[in-house]
HTML snippet that shows the backbone in 3Dmol.js (N, CA, C, O; Angstrom):
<script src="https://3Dmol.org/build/3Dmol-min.js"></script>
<div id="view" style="width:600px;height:400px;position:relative"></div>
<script>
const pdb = `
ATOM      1  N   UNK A   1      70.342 146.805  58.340  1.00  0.00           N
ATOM      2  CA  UNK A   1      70.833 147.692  57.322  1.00  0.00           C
ATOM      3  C   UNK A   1      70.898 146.910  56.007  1.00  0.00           C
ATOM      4  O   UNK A   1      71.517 145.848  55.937  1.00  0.00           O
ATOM      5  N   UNK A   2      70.318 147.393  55.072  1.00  0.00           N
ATOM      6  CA  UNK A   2      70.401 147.103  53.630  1.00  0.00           C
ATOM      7  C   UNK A   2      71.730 147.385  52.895  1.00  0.00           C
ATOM      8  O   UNK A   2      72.513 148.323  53.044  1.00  0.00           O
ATOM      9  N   UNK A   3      71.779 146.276  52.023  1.00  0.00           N
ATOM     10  CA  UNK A   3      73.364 146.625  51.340  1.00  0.00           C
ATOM     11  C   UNK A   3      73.442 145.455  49.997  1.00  0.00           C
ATOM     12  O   UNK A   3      73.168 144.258  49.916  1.00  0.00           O
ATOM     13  N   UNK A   4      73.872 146.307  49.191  1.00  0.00           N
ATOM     14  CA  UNK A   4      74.211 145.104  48.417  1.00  0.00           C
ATOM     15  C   UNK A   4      75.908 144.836  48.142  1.00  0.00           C
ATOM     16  O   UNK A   4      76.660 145.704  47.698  1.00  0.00           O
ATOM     17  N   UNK A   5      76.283 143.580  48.472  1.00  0.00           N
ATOM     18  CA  UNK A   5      77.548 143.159  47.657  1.00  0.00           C
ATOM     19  C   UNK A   5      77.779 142.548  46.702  1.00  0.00           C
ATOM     20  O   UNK A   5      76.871 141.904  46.177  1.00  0.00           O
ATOM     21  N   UNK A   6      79.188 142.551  46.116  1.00  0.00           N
ATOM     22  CA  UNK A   6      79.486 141.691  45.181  1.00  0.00           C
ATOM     23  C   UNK A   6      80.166 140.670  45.491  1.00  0.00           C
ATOM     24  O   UNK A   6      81.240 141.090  45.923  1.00  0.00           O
ATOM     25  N   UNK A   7      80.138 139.251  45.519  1.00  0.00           N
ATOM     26  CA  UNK A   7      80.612 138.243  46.295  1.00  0.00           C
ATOM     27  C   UNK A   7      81.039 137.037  45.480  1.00  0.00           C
ATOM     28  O   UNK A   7      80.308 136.738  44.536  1.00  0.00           O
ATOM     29  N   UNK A   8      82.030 136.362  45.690  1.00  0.00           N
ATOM     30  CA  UNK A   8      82.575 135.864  44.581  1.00  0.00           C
ATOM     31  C   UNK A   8      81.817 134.225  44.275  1.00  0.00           C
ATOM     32  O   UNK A   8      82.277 133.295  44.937  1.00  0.00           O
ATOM     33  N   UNK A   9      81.137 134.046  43.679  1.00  0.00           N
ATOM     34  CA  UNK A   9      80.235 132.789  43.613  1.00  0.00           C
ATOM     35  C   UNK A   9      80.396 131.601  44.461  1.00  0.00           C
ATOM     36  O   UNK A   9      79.651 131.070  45.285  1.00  0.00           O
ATOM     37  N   UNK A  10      82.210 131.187  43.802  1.00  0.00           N
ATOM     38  CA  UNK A  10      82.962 129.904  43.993  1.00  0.00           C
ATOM     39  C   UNK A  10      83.214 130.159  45.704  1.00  0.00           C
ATOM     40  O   UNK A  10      83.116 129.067  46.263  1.00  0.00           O
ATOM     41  N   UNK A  11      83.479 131.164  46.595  1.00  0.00           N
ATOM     42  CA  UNK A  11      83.667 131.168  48.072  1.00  0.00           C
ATOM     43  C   UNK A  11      82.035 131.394  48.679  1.00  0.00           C
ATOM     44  O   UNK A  11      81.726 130.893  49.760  1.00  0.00           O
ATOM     45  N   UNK A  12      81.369 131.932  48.133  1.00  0.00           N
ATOM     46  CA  UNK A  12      79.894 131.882  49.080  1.00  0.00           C
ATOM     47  C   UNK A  12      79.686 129.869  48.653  1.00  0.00           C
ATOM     48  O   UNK A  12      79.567 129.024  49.540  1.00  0.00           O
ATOM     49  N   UNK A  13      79.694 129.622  47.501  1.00  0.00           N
ATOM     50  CA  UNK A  13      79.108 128.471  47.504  1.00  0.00           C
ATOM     51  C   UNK A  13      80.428 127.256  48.457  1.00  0.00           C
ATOM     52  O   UNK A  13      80.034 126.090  48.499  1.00  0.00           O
ATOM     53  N   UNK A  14      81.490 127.455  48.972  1.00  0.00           N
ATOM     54  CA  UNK A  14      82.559 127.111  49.564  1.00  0.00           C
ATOM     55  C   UNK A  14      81.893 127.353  51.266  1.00  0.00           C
ATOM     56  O   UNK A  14      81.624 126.497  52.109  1.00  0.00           O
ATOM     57  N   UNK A  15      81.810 128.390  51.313  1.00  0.00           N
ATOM     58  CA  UNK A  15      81.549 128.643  52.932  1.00  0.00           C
ATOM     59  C   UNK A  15      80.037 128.127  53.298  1.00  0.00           C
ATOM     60  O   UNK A  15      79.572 127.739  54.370  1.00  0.00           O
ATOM     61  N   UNK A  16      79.343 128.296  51.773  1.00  0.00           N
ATOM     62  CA  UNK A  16      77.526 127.342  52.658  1.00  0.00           C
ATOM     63  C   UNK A  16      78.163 125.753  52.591  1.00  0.00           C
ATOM     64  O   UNK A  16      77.606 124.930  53.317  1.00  0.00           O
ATOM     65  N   UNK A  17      78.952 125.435  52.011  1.00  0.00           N
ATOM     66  CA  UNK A  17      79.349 123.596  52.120  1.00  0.00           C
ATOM     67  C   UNK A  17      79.616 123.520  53.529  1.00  0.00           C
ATOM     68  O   UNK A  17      79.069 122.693  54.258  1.00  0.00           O
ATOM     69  N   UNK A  18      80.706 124.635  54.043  1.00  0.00           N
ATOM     70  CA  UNK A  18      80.916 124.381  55.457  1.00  0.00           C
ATOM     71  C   UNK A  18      80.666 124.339  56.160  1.00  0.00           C
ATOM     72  O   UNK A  18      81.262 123.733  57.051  1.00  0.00           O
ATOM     73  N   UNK A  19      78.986 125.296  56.382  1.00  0.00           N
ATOM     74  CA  UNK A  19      78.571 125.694  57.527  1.00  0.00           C
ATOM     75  C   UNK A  19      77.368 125.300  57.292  1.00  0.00           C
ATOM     76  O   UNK A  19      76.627 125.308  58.275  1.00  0.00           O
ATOM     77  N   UNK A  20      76.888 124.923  56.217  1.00  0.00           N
ATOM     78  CA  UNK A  20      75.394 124.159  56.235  1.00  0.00           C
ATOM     79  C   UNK A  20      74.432 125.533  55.662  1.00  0.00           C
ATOM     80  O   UNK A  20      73.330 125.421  55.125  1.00  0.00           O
ATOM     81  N   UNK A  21      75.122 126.760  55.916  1.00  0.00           N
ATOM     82  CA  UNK A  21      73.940 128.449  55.825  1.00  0.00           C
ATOM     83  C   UNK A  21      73.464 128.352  54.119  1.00  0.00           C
ATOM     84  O   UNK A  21      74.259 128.605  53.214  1.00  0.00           O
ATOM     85  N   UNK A  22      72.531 128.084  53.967  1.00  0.00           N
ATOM     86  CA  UNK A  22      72.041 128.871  52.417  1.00  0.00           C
ATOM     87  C   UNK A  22      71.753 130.541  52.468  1.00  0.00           C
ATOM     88  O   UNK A  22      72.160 131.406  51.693  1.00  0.00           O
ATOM     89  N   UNK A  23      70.992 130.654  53.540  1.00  0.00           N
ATOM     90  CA  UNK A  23      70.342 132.399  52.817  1.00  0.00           C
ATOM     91  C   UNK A  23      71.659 133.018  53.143  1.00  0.00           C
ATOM     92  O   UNK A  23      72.323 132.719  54.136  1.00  0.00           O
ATOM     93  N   UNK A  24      71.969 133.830  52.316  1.00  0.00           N
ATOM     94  CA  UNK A  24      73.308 134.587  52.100  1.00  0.00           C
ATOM     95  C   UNK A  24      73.193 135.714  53.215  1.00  0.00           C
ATOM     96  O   UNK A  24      74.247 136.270  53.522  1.00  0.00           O
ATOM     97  N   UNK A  25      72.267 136.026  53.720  1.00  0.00           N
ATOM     98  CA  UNK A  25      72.512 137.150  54.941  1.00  0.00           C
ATOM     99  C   UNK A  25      72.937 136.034  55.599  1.00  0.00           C
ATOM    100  O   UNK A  25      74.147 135.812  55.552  1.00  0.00           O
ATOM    101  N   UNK A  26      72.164 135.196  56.265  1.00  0.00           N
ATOM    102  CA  UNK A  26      72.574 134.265  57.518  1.00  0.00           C
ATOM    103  C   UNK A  26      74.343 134.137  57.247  1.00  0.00           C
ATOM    104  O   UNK A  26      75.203 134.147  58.127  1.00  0.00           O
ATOM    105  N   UNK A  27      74.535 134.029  55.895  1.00  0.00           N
ATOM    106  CA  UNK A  27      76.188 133.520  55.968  1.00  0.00           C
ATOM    107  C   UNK A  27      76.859 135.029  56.116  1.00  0.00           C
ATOM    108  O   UNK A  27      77.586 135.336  57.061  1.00  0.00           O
ATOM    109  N   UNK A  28      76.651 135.545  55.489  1.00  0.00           N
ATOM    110  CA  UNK A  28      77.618 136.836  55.543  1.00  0.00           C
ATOM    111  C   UNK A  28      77.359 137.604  56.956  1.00  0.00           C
ATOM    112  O   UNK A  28      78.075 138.576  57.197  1.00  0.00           O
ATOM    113  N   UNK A  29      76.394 137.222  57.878  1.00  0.00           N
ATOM    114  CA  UNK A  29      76.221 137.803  59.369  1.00  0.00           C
ATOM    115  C   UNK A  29      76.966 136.363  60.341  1.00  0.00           C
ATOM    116  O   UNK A  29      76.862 136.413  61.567  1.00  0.00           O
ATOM    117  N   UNK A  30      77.399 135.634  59.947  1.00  0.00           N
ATOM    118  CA  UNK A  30      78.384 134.432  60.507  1.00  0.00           C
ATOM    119  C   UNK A  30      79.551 134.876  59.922  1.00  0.00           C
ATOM    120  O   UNK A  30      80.467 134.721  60.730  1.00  0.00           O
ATOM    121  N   UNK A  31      79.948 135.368  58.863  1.00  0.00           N
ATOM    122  CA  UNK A  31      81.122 135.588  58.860  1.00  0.00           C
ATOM    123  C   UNK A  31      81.796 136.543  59.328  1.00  0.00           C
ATOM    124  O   UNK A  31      82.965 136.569  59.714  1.00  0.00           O
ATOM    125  N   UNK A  32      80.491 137.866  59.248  1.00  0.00           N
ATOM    126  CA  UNK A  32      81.084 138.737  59.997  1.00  0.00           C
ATOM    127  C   UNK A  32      81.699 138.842  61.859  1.00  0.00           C
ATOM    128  O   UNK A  32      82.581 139.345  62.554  1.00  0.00           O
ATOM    129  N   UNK A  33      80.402 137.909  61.930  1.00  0.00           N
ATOM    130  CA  UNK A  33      80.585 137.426  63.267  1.00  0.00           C
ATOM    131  C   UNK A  33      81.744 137.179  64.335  1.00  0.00           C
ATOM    132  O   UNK A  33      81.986 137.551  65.483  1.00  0.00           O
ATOM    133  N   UNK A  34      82.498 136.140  63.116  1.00  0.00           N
ATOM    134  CA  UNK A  34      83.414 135.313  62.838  1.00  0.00           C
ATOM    135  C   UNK A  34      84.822 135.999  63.096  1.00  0.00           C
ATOM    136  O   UNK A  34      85.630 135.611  63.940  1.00  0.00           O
ATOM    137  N   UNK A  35      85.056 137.477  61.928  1.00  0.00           N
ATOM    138  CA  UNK A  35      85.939 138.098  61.523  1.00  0.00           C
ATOM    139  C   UNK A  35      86.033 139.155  62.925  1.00  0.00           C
ATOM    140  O   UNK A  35      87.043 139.845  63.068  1.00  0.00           O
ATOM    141  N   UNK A  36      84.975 139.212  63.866  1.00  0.00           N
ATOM    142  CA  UNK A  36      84.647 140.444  64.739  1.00  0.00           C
ATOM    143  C   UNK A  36      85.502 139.163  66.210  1.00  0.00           C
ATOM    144  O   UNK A  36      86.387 139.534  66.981  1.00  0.00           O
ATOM    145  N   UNK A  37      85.113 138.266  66.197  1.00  0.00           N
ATOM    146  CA  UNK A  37      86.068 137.010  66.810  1.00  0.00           C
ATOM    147  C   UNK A  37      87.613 137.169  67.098  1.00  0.00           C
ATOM    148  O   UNK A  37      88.426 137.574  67.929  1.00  0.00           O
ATOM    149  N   UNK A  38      87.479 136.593  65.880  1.00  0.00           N
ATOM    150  CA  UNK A  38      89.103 136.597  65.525  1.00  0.00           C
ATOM    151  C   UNK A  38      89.602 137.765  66.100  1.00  0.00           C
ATOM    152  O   UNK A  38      90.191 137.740  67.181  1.00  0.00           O
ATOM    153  N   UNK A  39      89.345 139.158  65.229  1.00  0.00           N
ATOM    154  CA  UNK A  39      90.466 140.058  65.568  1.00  0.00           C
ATOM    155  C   UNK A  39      90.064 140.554  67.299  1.00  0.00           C
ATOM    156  O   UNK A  39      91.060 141.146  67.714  1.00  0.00           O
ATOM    157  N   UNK A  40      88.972 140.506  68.402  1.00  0.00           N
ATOM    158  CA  UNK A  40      89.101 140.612  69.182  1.00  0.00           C
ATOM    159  C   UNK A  40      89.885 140.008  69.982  1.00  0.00           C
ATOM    160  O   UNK A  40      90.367 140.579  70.960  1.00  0.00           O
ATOM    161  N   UNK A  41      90.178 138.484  69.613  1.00  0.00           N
ATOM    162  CA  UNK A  41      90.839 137.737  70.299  1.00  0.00           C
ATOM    163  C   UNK A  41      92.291 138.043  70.271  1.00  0.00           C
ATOM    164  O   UNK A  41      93.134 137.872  71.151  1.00  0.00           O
ATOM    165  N   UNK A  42      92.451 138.732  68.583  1.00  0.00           N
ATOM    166  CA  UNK A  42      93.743 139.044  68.355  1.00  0.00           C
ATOM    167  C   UNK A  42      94.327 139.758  68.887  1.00  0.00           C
ATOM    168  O   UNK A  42      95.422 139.393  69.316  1.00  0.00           O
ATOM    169  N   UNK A  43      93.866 141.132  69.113  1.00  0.00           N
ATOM    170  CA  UNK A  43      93.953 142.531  70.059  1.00  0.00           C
ATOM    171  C   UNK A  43      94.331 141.816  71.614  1.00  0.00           C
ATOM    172  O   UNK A  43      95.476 141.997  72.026  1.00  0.00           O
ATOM    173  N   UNK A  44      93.254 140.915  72.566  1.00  0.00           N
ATOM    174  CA  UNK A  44      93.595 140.272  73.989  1.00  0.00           C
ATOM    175  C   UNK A  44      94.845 139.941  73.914  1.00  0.00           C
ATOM    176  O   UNK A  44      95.615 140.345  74.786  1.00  0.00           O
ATOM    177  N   UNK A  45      95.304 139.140  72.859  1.00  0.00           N
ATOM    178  CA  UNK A  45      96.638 138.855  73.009  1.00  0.00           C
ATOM    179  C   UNK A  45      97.537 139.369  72.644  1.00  0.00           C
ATOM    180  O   UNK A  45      98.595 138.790  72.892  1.00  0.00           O
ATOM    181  N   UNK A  46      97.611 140.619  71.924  1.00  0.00           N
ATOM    182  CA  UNK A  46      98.341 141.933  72.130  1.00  0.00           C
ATOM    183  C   UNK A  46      98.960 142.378  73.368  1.00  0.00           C
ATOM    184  O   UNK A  46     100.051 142.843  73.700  1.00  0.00           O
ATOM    185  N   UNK A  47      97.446 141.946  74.141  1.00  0.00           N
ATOM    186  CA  UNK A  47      97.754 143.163  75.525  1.00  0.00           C
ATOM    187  C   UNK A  47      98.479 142.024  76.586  1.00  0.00           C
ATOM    188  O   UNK A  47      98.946 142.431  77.649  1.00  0.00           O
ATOM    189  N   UNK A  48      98.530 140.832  76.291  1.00  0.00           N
ATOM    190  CA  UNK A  48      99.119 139.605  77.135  1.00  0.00           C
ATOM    191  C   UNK A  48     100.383 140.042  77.827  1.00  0.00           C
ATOM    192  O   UNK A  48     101.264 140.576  77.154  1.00  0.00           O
ATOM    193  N   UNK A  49     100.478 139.928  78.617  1.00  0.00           N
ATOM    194  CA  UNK A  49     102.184 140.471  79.322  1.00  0.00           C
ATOM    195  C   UNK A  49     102.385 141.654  79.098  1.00  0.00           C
ATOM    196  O   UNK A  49     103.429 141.945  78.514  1.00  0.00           O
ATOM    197  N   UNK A  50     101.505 142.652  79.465  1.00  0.00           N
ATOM    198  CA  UNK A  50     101.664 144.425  79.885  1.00  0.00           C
ATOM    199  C   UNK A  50     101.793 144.575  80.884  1.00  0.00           C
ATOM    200  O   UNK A  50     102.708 145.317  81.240  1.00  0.00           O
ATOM    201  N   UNK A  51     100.964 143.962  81.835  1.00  0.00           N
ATOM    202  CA  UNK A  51     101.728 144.663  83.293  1.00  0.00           C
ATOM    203  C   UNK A  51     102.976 143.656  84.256  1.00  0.00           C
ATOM    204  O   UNK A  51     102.756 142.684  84.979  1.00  0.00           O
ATOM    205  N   UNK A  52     103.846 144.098  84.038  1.00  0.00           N
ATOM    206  CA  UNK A  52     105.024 143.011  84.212  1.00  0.00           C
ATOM    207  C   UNK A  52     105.120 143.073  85.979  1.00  0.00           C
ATOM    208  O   UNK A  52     105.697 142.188  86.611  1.00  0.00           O
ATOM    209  N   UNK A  53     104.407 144.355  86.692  1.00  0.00           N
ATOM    210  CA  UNK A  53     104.277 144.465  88.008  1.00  0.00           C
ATOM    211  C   UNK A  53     103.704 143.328  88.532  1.00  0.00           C
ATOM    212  O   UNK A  53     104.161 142.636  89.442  1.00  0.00           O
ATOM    213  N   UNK A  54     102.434 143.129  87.768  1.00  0.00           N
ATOM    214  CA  UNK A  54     101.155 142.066  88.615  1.00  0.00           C
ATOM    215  C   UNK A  54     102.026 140.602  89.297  1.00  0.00           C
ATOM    216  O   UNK A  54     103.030 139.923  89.081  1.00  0.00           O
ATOM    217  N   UNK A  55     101.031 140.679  90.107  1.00  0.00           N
ATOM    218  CA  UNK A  55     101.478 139.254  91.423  1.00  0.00           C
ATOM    219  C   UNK A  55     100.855 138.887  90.985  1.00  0.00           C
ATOM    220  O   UNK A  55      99.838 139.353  90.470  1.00  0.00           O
ATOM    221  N   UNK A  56     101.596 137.062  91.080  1.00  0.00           N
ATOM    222  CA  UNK A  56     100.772 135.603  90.384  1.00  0.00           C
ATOM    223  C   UNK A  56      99.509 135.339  91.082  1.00  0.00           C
ATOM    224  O   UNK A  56      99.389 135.245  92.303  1.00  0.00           O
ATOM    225  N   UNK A  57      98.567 135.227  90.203  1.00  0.00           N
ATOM    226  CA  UNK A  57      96.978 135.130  90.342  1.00  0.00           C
ATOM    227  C   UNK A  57      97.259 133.783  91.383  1.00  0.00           C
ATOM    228  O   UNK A  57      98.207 133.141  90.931  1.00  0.00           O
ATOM    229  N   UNK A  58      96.655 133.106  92.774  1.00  0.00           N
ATOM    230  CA  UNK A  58      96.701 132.035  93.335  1.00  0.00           C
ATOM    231  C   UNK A  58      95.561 131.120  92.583  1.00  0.00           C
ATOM    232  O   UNK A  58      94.417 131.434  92.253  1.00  0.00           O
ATOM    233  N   UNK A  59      96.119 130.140  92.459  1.00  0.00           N
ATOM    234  CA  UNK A  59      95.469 128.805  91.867  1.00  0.00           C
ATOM    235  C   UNK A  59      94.403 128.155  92.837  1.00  0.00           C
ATOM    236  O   UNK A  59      94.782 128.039  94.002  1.00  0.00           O
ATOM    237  N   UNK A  60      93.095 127.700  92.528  1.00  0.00           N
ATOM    238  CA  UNK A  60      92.666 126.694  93.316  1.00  0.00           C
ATOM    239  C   UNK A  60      93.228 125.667  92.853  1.00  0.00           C
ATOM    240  O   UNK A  60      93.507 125.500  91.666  1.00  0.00           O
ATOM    241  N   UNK A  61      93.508 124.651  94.044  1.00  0.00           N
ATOM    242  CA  UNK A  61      93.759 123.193  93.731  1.00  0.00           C
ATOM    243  C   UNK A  61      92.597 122.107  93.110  1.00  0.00           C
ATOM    244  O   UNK A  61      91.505 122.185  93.674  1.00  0.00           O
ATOM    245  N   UNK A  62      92.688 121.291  92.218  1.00  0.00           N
ATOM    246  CA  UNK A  62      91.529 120.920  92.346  1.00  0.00           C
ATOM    247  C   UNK A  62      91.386 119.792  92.783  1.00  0.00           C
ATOM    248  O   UNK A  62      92.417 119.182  93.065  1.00  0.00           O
ATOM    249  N   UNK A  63      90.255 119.219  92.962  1.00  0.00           N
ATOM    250  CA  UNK A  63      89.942 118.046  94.391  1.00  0.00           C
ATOM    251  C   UNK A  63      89.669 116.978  93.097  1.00  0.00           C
ATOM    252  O   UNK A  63      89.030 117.232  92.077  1.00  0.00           O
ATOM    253  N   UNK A  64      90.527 115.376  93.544  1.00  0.00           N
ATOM    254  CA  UNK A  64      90.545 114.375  92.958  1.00  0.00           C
ATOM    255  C   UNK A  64      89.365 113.920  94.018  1.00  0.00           C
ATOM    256  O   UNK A  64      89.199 114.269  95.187  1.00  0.00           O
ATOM    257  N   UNK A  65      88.420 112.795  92.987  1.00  0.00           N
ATOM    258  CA  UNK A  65      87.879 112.694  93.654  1.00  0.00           C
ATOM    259  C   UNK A  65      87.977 110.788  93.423  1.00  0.00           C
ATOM    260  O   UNK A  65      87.342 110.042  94.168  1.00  0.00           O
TER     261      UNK A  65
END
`;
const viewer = $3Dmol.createViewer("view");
viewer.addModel(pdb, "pdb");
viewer.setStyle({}, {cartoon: {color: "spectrum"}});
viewer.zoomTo();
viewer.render();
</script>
């Protein structure tokens, strides 16, 4: 999909220092990436401790070797 934004010079040229990306799609499809990350992860741990019923998952032990 085609699009144009307006993007603030001083943070695109901030986020290619960080990540090494010049072509500005490559960066702005990492950031989106990025932002689609985060808040999924954020939401999982929303749902952390909802079912207060559930029995403790059994552990494997693990083998010293």
């Amino acid at each position: 999909m085609r699009t144009t934004l307006a993007l603030d010079d001083n943070l695109v040229a901030k986020a290619q220092a960080f990540t090494g990306l010049t072509e500005k799609s490559a960066l702005v499809r990492e950031a989106l990436n990025a932002l689609i990350e985060r808040e999924s992860a954020h939401r999982l741990a929303l749902l952390g401790g909802s079912e207060p019923a559930l029995e403790p998952v059994p552990r494997r032990k693990s083998v010293r070797m």
